[in-house]
C-alpha positions as CSV (number, residue, x, y, z in Angstrom):
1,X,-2.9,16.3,-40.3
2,X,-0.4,18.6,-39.5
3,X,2.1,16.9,-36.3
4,X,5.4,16.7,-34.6
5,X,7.2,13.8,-35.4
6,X,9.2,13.7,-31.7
7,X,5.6,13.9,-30.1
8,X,3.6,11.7,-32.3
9,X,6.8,9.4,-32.0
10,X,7.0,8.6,-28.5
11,X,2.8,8.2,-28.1
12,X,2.8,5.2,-30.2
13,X,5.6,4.0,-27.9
14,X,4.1,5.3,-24.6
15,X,0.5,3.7,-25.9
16,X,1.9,0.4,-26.7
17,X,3.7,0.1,-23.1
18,X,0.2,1.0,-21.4
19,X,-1.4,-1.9,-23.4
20,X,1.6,-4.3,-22.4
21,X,0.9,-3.8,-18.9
22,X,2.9,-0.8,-17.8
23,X,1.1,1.5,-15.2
24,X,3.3,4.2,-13.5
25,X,6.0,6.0,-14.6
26,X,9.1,8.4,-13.2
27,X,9.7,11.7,-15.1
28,X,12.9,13.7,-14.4
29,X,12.2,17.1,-16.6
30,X,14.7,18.0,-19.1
31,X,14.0,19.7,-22.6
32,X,15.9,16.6,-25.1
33,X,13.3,14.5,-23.2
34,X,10.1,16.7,-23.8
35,X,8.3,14.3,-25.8
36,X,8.8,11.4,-24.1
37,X,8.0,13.3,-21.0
38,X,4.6,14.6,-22.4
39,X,3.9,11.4,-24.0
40,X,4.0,9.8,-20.2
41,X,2.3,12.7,-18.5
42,X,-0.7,12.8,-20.8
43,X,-1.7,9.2,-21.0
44,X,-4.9,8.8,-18.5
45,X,-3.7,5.0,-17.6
46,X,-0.3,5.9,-16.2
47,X,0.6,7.1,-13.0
48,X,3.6,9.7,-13.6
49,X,5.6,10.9,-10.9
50,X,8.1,13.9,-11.5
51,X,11.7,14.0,-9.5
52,X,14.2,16.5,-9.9
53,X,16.8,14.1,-8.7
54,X,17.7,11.3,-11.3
55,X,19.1,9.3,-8.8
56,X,16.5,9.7,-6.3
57,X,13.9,9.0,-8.9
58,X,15.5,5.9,-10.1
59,X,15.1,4.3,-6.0
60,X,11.6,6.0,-6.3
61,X,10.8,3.8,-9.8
62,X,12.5,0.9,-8.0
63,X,10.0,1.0,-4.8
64,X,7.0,1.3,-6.9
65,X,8.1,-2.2,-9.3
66,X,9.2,-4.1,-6.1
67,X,5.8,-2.8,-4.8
68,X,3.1,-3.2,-7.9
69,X,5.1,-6.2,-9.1
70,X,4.9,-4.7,-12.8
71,X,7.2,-2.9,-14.7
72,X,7.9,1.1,-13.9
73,X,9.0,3.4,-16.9
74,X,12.1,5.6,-15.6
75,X,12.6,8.9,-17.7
76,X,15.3,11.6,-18.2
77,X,17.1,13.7,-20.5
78,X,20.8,13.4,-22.1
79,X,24.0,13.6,-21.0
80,X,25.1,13.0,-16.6
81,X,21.1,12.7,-16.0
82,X,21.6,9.5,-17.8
83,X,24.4,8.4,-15.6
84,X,22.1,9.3,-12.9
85,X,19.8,6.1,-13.0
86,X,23.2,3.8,-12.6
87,X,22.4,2.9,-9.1
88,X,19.4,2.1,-9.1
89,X,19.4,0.2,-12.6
90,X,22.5,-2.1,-10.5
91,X,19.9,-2.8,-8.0
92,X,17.1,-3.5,-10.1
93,X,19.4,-6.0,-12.4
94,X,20.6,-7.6,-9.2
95,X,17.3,-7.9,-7.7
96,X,15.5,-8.8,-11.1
97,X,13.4,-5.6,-10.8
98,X,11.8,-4.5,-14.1
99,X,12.5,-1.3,-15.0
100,X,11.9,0.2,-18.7
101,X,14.7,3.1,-18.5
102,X,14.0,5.6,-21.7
103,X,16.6,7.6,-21.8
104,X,16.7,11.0,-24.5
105,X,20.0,11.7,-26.5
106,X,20.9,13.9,-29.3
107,X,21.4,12.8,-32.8
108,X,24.6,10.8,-33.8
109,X,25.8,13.3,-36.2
110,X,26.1,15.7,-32.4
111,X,28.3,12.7,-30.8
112,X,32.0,13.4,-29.8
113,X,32.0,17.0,-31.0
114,X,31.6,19.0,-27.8
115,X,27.8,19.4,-28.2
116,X,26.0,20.7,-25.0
117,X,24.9,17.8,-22.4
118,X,26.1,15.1,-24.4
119,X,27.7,11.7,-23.2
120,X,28.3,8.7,-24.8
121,X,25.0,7.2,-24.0
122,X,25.5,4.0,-26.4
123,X,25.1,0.7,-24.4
124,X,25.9,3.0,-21.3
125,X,24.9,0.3,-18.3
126,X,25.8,-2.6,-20.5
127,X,27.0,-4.4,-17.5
128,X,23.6,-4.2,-15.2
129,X,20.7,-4.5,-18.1
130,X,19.0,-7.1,-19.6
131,X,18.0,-5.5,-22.9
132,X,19.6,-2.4,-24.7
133,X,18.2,-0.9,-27.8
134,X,18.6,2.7,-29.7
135,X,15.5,3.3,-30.9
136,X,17.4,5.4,-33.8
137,X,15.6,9.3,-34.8
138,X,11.7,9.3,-35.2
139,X,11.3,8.0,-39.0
140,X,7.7,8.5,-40.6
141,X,7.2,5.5,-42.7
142,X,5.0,2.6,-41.6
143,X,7.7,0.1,-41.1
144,X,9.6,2.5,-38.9
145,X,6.4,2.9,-36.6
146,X,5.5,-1.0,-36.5
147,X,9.0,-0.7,-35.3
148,X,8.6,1.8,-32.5
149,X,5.8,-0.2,-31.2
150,X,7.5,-3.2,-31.2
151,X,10.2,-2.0,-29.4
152,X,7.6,-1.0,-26.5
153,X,6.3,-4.6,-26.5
154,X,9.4,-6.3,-26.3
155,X,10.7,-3.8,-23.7
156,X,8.3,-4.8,-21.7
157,X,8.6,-8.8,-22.6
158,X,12.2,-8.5,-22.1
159,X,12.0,-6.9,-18.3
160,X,9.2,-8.4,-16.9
161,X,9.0,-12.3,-18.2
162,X,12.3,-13.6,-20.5
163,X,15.2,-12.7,-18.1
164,X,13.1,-10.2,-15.7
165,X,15.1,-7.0,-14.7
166,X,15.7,-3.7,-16.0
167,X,16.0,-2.4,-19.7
168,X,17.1,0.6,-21.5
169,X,15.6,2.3,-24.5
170,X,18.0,5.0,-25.8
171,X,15.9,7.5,-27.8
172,X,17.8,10.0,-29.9
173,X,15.9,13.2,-30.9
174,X,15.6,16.5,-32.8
175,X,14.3,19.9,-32.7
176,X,11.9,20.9,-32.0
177,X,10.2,19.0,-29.2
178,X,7.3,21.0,-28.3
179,X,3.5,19.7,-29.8
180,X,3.0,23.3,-31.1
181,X,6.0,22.9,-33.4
182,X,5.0,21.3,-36.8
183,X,7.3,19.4,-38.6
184,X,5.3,16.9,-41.0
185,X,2.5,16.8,-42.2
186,X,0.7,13.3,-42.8
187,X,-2.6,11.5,-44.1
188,X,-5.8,10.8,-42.2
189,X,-5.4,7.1,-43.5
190,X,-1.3,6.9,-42.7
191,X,-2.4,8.0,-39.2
192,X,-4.8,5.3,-38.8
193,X,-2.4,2.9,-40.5
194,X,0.1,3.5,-37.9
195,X,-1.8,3.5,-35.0
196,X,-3.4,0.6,-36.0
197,X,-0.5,-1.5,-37.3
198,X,-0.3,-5.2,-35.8
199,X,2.9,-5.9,-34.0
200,X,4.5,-9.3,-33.2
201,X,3.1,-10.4,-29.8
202,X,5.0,-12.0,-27.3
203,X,4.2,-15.3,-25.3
204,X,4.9,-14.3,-21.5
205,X,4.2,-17.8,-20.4
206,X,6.6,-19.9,-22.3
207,X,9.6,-17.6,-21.5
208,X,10.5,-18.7,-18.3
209,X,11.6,-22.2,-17.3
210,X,9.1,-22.7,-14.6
211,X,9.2,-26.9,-14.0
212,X,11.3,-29.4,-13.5
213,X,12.1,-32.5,-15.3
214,X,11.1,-35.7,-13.4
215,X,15.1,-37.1,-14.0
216,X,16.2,-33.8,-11.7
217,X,13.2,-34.0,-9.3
218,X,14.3,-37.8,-9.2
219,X,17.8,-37.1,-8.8
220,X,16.9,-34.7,-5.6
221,X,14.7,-37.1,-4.0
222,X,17.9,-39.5,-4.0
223,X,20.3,-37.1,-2.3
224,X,17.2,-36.5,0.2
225,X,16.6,-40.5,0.5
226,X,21.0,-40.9,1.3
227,X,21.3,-38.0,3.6
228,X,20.9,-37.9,7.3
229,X,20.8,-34.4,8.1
230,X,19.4,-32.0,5.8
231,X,18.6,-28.2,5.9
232,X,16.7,-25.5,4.3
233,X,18.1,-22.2,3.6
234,X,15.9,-19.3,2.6
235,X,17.5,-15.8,1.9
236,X,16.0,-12.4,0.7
237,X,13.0,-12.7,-1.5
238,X,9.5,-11.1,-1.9
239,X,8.0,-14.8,-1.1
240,X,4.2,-14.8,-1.2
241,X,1.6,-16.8,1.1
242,X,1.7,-19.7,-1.0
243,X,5.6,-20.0,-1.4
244,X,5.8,-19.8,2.3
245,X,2.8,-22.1,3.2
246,X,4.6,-24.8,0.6
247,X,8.4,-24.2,1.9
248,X,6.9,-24.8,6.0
249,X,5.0,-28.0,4.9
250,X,8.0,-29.4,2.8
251,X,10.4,-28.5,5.9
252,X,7.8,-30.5,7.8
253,X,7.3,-33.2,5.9
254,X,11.9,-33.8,5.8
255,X,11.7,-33.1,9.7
256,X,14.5,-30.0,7.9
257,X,15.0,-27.2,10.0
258,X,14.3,-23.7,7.6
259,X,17.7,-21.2,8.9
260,X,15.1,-18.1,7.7
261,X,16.7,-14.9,6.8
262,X,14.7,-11.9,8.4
263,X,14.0,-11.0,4.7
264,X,12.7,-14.3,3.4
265,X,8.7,-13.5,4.8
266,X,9.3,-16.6,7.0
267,X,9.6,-14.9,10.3
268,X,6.5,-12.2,10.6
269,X,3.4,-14.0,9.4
270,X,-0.2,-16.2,10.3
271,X,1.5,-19.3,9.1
272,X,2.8,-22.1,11.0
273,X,6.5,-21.8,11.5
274,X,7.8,-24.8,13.7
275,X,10.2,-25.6,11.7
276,X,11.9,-21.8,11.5
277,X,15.1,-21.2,13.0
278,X,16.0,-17.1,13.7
279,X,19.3,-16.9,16.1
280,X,21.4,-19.2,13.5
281,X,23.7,-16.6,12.8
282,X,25.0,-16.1,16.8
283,X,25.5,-20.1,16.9
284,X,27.4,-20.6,13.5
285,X,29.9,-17.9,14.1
286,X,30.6,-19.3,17.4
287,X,33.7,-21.9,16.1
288,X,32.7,-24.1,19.4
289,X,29.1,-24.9,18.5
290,X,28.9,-25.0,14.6
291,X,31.0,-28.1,14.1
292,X,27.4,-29.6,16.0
293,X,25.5,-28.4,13.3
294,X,27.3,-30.0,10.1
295,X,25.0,-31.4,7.4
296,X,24.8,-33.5,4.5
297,X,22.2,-31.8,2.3
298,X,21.4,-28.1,1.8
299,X,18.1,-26.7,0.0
300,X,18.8,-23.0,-0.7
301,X,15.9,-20.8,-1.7
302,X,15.9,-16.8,-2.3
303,X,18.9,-14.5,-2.5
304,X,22.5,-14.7,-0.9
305,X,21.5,-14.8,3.0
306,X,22.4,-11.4,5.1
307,X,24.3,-14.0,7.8
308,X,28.3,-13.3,8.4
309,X,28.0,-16.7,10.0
310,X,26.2,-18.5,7.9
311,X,28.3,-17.2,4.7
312,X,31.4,-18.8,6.6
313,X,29.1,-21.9,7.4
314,X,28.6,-22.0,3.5
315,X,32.2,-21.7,2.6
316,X,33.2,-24.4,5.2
317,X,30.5,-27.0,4.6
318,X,31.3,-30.1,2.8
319,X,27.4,-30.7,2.4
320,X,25.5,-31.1,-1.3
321,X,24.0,-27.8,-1.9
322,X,21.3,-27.2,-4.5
323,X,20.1,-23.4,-5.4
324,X,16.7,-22.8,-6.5
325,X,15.0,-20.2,-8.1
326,X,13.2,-19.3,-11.2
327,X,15.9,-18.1,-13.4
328,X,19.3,-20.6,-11.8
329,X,21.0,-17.6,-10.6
330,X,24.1,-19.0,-8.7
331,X,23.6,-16.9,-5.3
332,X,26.8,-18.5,-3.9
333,X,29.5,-16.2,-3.1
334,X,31.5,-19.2,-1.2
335,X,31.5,-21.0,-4.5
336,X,30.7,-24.0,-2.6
337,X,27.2,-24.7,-3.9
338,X,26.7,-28.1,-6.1
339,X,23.8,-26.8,-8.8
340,X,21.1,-24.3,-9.5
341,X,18.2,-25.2,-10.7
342,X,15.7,-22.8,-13.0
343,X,12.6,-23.7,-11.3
344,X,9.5,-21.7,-10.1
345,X,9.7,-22.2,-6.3
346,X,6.5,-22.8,-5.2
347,X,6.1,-25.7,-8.6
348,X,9.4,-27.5,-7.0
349,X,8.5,-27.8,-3.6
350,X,4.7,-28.8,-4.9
351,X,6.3,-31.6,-7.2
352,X,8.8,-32.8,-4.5
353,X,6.3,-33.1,-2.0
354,X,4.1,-34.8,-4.3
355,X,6.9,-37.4,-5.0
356,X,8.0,-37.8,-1.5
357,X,4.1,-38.9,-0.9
358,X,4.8,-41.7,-2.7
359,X,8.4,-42.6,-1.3
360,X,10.0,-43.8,1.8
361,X,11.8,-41.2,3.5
362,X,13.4,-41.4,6.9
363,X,12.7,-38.6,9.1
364,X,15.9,-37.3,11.8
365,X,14.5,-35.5,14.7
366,X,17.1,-35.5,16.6
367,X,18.7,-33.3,14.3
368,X,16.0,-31.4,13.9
369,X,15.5,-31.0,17.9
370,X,19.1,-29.7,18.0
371,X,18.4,-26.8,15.9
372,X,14.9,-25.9,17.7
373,X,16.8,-26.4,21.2
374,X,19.7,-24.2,20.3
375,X,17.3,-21.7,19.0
376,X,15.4,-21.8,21.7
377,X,18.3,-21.3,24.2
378,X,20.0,-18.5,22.2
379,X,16.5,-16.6,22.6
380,X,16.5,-17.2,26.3
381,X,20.1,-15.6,26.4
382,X,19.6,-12.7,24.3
383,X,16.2,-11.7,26.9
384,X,18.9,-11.8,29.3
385,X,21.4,-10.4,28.4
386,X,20.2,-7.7,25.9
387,X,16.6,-7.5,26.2
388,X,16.8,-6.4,29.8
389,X,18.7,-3.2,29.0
390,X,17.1,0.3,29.9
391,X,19.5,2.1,27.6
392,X,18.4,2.6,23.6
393,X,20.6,0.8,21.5
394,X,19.9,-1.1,17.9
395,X,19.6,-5.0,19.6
396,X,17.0,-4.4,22.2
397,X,15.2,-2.2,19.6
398,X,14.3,-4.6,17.1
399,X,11.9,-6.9,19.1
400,X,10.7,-4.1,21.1
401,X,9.9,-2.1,17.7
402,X,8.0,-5.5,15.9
403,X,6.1,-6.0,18.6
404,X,4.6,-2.2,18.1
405,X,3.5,-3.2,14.6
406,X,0.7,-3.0,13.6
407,X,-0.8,-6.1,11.4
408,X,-0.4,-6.0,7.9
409,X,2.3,-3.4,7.2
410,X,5.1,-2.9,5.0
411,X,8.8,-2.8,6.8
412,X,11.7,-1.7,4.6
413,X,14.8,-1.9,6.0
414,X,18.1,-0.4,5.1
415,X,21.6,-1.6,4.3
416,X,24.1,-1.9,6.3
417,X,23.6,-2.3,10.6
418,X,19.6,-2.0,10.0
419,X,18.9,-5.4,8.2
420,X,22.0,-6.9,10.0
421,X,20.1,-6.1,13.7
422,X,16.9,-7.3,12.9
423,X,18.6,-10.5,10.9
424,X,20.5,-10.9,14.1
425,X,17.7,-10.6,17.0
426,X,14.3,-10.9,15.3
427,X,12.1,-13.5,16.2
428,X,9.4,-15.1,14.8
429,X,5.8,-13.3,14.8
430,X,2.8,-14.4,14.4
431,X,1.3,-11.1,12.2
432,X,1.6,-10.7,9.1
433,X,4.6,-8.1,8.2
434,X,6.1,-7.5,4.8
435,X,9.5,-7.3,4.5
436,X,11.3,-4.9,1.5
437,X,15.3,-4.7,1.1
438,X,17.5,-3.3,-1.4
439,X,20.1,-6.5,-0.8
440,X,21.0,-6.9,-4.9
441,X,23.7,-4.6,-4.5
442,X,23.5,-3.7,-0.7
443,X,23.8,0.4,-1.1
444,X,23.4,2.4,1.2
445,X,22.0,4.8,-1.7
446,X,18.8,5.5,-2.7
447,X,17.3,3.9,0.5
448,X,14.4,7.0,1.2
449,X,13.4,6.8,-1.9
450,X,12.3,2.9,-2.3
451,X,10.5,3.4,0.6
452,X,8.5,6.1,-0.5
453,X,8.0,4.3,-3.8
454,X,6.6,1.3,-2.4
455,X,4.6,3.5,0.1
456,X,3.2,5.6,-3.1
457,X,1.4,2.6,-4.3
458,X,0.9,0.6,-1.3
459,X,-2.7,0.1,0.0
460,X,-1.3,-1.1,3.4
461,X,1.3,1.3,5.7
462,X,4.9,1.7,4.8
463,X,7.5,2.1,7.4
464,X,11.5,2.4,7.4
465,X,14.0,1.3,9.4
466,X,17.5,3.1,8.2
467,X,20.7,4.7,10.1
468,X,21.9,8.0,9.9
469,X,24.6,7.8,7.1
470,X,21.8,5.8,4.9
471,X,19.2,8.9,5.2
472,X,22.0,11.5,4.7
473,X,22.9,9.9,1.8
474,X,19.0,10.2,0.1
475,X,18.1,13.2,1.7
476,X,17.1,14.6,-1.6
477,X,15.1,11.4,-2.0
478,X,12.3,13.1,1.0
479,X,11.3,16.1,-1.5
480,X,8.3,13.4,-2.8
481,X,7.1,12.2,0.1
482,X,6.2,16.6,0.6
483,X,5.1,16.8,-3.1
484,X,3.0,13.9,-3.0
485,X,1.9,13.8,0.5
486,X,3.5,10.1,0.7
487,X,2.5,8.6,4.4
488,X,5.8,7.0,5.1
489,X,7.1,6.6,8.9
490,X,10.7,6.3,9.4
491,X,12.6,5.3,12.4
492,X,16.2,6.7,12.0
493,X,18.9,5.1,14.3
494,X,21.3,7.5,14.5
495,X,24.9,6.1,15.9
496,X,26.6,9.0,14.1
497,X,27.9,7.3,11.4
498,X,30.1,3.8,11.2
499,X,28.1,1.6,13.4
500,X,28.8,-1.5,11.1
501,X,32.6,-0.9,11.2
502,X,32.3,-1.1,15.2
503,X,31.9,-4.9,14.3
504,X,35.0,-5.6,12.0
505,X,38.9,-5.6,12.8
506,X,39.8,-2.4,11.5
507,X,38.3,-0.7,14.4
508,X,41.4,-1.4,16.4
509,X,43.5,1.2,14.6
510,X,42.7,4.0,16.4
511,X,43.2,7.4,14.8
512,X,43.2,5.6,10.9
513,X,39.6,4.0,12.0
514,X,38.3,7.4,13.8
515,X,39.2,9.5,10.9
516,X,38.4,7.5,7.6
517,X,35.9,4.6,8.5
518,X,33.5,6.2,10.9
519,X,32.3,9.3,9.6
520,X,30.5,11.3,11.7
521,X,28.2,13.7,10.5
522,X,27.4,15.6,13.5
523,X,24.0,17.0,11.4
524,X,20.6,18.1,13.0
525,X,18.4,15.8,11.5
526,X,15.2,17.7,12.7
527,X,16.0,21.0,10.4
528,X,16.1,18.5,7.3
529,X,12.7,16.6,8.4
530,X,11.2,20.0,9.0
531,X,12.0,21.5,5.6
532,X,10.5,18.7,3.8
533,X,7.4,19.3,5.9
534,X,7.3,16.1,7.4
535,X,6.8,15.5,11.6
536,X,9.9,14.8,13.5
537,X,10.6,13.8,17.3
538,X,13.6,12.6,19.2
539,X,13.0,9.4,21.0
540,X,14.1,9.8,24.4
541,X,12.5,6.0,26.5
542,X,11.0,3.1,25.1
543,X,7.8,4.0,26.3
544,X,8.3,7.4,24.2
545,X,8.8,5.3,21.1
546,X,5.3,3.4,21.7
547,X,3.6,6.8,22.2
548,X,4.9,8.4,19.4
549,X,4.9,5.3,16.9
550,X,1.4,5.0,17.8
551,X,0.6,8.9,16.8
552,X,2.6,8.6,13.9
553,X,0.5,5.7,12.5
554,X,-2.7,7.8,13.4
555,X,-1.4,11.1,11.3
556,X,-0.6,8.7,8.8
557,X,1.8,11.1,7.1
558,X,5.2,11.3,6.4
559,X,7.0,11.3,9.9
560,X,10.5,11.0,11.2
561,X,11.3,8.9,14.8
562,X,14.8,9.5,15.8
563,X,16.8,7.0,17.9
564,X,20.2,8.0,19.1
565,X,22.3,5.1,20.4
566,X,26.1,4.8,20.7
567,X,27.7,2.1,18.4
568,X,30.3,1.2,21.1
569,X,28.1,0.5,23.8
570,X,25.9,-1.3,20.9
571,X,28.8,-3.3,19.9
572,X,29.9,-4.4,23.1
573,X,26.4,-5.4,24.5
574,X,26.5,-7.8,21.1
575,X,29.5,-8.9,22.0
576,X,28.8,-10.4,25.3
577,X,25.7,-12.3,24.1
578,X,27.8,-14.0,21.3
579,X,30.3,-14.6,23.7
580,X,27.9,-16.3,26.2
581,X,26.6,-18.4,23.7
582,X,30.2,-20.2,24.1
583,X,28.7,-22.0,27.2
584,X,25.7,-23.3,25.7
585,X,25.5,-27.1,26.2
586,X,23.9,-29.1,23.9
């Protein structure tokens, strides 16, 4: 048989992926990466999607894991393309996303000499990975195939169940690339040999501390039996039904009030949600009510919480804090927290309220009726002060947008003011609306593009709620939501760049602060929307956005809502419900 080592090479590895579980794949062209590129492209059980723009594709790859929930192979040639994937390899490590990045590179004997698009690709995201190998050149002996193949398998094993998150495969090749090109001839019986070859297999199961020991569930049901006023945190996660259905009952059964970030899946769904707290953030940074709301016992579930006030709350608190999640990642920037415990969520609240069947525990509603009081009296403020506003500005549009949802949607939203709004002013919902964020690394990068990978492989709709500097910045991102006819809606607020620094001290240095920190872009978004074919229209009333988010849901293509609001007027209309909360008695 006569073959090309790169090609034959890189389809054992592609094949032994596919039968690990991986089913779509991103493909930047480039000729080092020809094989592996082909490899991908050819194999009837993966889904490949081509970008032009590393970076964009890496965000792309990144939507479509969240998404799936399985692992996404990113792929791209040598040298700066390499360098490319950084971002979105920084968010997928933080957010324990599992990518399998295959990077090509030439052959070490082509290192540090000058050679054409070639970097020191050795180890290159060291910092933001959870596995590195170089697979070394494509060898032709039975061991070094085994080999390749193994590699696939633990790739996989490595990203997606022993310390979930991305990994990167550097992959070294030679000329020629091409299929056509023969270099080796081989045996009918070696090719079978190496196809066939057993590997090692891994045990998925076992790798991940998913219990916890009756001492530590013990130990927990103490501090819960000595404190008086406990409280459940829960940040940024992708939280199923059954997380969420477990966390409300637990909550219920302490008499705990949940403080639920907009991003936890605890606001916008059928369940009940008595327990769930949303204007926490206006009442903790207000240094005249907090002190009321002091406790002895903190439960913290998902990611670091998007809350300026409750971070301060954190770093203040005196209370016994114990983080949970499945791996014990210490999300606890104040460095206040007590423990974290490696436990499978859902298996530590069944387990504790299994124990607390069986125990005596004293319930305080009077501290639970302060939190669903204050909550319910920030809400009445906020309708008066903000929601009565004719103007369009980013407070007022949050619960007037939710309430335009359809069921049963997916609603990304983007760093910086975005997530912060809705965080701020959205209230609870009784539909069932999926939250996606990028808050490992809080970019504004790469924001288009993880939309339109989870709305690539998303059976439900896909919209996205981002600001102007955030779309500038992935503009390059929109070219696959034209190539692939992705139906993606997005709603861009456009403040004109530096909304978010309205809200911090440095916007009282005038000419410094207009210059360097708000960066207006003065750009007609509608040319840009237009030239990746997709639908734009300037929102003009609030009663134009229902129109036109209605029509945009019926076209179900991709579709651009523009919003233009000033971040002073914004700012200030904030700033007058958080100062009105002052006079809230208790």
């Amino acid at each position: 048989m006569k073959i090309n080592r790169n090609i034959f090479w890189s389809e054992l590895f592609v094949e032994e992926l596919v039968s690990s579980g991986v089913k779509y794949a991103c493909i930047s062209p480039g000729s080092r990466s020809t094989s592996l590129n082909l490899a991908f492209a050819k194999h009837e059980k993966i889904k490949s999607f081509s970008h032009i723009d590393e970076r964009s594709g890496g965000f792309f790859a990144l939507g479509l894991a969240k998404q799936s929930n399985s692992p996404v192979a990113l792929i791209c040639t040598s040298g700066t393309a390499t360098a490319e994937f950084y971002p979105a390899i920084i968010e997928a490590y933080n957010q324990r996303v599992p990518l399998i990045v295959c990077t090509a590179d030439r052959s070490p004997e082509l290192q540090n000499l000058g050679a054409n698009q070639t970097i020191n690709q050795e180890n290159i995201f060291k910092n933001h990975i959870r596995w590195f190998a170089n697979v070394g050149l494509p060898e032709l002996s039975i061991e070094q195939l085994k080999n390749i193949k193994l590699i696939a398998r633990r790739a996989v094993y490595e990203a997606v169940a022993k310390s979930r998150g991305p990994v990167h495969l550097n992959f070294p090749f030679n000329k020629p690339f091409e299929p056509h090109l023969i270099t080796d001839e081989i045996s009918q019986d070696f090719f079978e040999s190496a196809v066939n070859s057993k590997i090692k297999k891994f045990d998925f199961e076992k790798s991940v501390s998913k219990t916890i020991s009756i001492k530590k569930l013990n130990e927990v049901l103490s501090l819960i039996q000595s404190k008086k006023k406990g409280l459940i945190i829960v940040g940024p996660n992708n939280y199923d039904k059954k997380f969420i259905a477990k966390i409300n009952y637990l909550a219920k059964t302490l008499s705990y009030p949940i403080l639920a970030d907009v991003a936890s899946q605890l606001r916008f769904n059928r369940e009940e949600k008595i327990n769930v707290i949303t204007n926490y953030d206006a009442l903790l940074r207000n240094s005249k009510l907090k002190k009321y709301y002091e406790s002895d016992f903190i439960l913290q579930f998902g990611r670091t919480t998007t809350s300026k006030g409750l971070e301060i709350y954190l770093e203040e608190t005196s209370a016994t804090r114990i983080i949970i999640n499945q791996y014990g990642d210490w999300f606890d920037p104040s460095n206040n927290a007590s423990e974290s415990i490696a436990c499978d969520p859902i298996i530590f609240c069944e387990q504790l309220i299994s124990l607390l069947g069986k125990s005596d525990i004293p319930k305080n509603h009077k501290w639970l009726n302060l939190f669903l009081d204050s909550d319910s009296k920030a809400a009445a403020i906020r309708k008066k002060i903000i929601d009565k506003i004719e103007f369009i500005n980013e407070s007022k549009f949050v619960n007037q947008f939710l309430n335009l949802l359809p069921e049963n949607i997916n609603l990304m939203l983007s760093n910086s003011m975005p997530i912060r709004e809705f965080d701020y002013f959205a209230s609870k919902l009784n539909k069932n609306i999926f939250v996606h964020q990028n808050r490992g690394a809080s970019g504004i990068d790469g924001i288009n593009s993880t939309a339109l990978g989870i709305a690539a492989t998303s059976e439900i709709p896909t919209i996205l709620v981002t600001g102007d500097l955030a779309f500038y910045h992935d503009l390059n991102g929109l070219i696959a939501a034209k190539k692939y006819k992705i139906p993606l809606i997005i709603i861009l607020i456009n403040n004109n760049g530096g909304g978010i620094f309205e809200i911090l001290p440095i916007a009282s240095y005038g000419k410094v602060f207009e210059e360097f920190f708000l960066t207006p872009t003065n750009l007609e978004f509608k040319k840009f929307v237009e030239a990746y074919s997709g639908n734009y229209t300037l929102i003009k009333t609030w009663q134009h956005l229902e129109k036109e988010l209605k029509k945009a849901f019926a076209k179900n293509t991709f579709s651009v809502l523009e919003l233009k609001t000033d971040a002073k007027k914004s700012f200030s209309l904030k700033n007058e419900y958080w100062k009105k909360l002052e006079s809230l008695k208790l």
